[in-house]
C-alpha positions as CSV (number, residue, x, y, z in Angstrom):
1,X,113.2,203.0,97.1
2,X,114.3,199.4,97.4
3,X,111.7,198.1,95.1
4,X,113.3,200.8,92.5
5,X,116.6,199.2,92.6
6,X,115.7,195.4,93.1
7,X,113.7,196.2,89.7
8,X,116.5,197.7,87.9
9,X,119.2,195.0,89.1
10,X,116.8,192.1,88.6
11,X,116.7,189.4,85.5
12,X,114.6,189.0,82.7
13,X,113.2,185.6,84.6
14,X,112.9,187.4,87.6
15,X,111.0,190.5,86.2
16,X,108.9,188.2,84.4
17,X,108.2,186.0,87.4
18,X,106.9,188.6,89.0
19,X,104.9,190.5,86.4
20,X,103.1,187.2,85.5
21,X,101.7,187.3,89.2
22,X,100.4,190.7,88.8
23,X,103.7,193.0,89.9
24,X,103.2,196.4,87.7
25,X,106.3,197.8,88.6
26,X,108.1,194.6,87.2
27,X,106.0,194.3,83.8
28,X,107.2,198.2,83.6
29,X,110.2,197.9,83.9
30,X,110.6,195.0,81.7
31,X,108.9,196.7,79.0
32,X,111.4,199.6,79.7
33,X,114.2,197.3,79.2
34,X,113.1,196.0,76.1
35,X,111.1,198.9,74.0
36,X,114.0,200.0,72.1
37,X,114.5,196.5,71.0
38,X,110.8,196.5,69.9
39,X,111.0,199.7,68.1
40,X,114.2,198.5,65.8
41,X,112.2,195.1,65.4
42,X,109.5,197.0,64.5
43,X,110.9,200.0,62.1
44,X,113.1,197.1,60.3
45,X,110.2,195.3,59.5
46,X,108.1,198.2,58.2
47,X,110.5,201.4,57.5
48,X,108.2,203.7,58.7
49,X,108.8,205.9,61.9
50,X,105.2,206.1,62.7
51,X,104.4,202.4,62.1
52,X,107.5,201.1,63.7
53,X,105.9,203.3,66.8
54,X,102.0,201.8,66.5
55,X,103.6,198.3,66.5
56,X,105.7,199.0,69.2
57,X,102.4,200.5,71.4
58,X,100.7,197.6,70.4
59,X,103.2,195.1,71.4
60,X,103.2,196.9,74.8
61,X,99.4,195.9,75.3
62,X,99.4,192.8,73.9
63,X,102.5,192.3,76.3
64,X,100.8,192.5,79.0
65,X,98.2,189.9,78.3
66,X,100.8,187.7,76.6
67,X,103.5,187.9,79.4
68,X,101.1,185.0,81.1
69,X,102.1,182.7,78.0
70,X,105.8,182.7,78.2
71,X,107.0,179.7,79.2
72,X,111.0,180.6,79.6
73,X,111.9,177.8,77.1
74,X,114.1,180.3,75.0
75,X,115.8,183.6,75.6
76,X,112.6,186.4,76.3
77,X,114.1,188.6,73.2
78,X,113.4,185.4,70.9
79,X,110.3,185.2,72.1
80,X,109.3,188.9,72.2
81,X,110.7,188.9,69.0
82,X,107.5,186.3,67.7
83,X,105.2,188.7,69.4
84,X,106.8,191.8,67.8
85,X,105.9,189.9,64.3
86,X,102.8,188.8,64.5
87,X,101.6,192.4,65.2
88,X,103.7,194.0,62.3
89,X,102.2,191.4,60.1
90,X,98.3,192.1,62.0
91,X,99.1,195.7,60.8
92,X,99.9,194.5,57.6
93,X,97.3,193.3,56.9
94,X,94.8,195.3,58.5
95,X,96.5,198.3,56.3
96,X,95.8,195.5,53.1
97,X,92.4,195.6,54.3
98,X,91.7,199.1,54.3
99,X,93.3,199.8,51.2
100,X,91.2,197.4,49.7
101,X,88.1,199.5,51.6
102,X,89.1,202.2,50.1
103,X,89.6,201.0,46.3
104,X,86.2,199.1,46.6
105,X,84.8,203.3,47.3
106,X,86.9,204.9,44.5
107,X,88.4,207.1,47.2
108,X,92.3,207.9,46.5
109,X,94.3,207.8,49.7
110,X,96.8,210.6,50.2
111,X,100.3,209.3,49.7
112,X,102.3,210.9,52.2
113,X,105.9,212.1,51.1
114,X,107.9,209.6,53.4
115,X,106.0,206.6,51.5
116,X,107.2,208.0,48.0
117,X,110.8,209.5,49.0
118,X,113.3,207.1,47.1
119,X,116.1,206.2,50.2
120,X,119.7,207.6,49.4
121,X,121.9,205.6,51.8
122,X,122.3,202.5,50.1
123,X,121.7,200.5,53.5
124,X,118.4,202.1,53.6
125,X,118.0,201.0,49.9
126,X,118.8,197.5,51.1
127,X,116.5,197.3,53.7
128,X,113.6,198.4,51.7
129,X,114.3,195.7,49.2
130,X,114.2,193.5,51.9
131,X,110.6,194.8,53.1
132,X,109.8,193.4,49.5
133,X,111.1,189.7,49.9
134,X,108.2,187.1,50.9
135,X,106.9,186.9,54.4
136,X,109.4,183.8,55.7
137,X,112.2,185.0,53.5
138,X,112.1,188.5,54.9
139,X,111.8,187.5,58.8
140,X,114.2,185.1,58.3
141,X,116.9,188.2,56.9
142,X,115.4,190.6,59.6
143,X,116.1,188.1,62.3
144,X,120.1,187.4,61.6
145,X,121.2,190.1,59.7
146,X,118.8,192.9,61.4
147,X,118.6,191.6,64.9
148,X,122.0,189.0,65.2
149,X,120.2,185.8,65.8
150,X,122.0,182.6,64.8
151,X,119.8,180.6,62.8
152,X,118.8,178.5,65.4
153,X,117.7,181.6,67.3
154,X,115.7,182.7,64.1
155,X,114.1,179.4,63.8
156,X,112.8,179.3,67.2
157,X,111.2,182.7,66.7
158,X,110.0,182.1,63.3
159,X,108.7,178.0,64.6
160,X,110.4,176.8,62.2
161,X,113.8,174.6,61.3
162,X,117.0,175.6,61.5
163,X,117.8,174.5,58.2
164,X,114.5,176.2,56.9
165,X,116.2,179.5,58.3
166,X,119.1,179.0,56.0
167,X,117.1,178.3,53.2
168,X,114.9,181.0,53.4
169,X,118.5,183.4,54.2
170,X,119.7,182.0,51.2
171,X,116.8,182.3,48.7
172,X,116.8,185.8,50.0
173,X,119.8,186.9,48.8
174,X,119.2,185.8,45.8
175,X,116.2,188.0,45.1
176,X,117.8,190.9,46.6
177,X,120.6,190.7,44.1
178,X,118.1,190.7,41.8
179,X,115.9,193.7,43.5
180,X,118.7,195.8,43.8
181,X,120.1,194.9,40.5
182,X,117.0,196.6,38.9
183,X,117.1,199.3,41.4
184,X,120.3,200.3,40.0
185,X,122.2,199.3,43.5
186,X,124.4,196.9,43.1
């Protein structure tokens, strides 16, 4: 029972500490601690329930082989953040991948009705034009308009500049003006 409440009053760094040397009950809880922020990464990125939830399962695993790598330099969420990316953008493409399997067959993929439903609320309308915006531009939007990172936050989880952040945020909104101007939006 003391384990149990040392692991629910116990830090970031000290969860992670101890899950790097092999603690289960740590890595689990720190993983319970942060999934939700994994998910809303995750669904922000793709605006799909079910793919939000396959990244989210797969930055679990790839968590626990990872958690070895982090070297505490930044805040963990920055850095979970990175690792929350790189497998939306693995799925990505993997999904690019098979799509292209399937053209190269001639076999037409069902579309399923939440791919082709047009979104109402216009936030929903806003984040789906940002799902269209280039790869940097649209991390960089997801990471300090979706998340709340400053732009030095963003830049350490996107390895980049701070002022390659801003650029990127401010290319951005200019497309999305323009994406939402001819989806009758704005």
């Amino acid at each position: 029972m003391a384990t149990m409440l040392d692991e629910s009053e116990a830090s970031d760094a000290e969860l992670i500490g101890r899950a790097k040397g092999g603690d289960r009950g740590a890595f689990s809880k720190l993983l319970e601690r942060h999934y939700d922020f994994v998910y809303r990464a995750a669904y922000r990125w793709c605006g799909k329930k079910a793919d939000a939830e396959d990244i989210a399962q797969e930055v679990c695993v790839r968590l626990g082989r990872a958690i070895r790598d982090y070297r505490g330099g930044g805040a963990f969420t920055t850095w979970l953040y990175s690792v929350t990316l790189n497998a939306a953008r693995d799925m990505m493409r993997k999904s690019a991948r098979d799509m292209a399997k399937t053209e190269a067959y001639g076999v037409h993929a069902l579309i399923s009705g939440e791919a082709s439903a047009e979104p109402e609320d216009p936030a929903e309308a806003l984040w789906a034009a940002v799902r269209q915006l280039p790869d940097k531009q649209r991390d960089a939007v997801l990471l300090v308009y979706g998340e709340g990172l400053s732009h030095a936050a963003a830049a350490e989880a996107m390895a980049i500049s701070e002022t390659t952040v801003s650029w990127h945020v401010h290319e951005a909104k200019k497309r999305l003006k323009t994406l939402m101007r001819s989806a009758g939006e704005v």
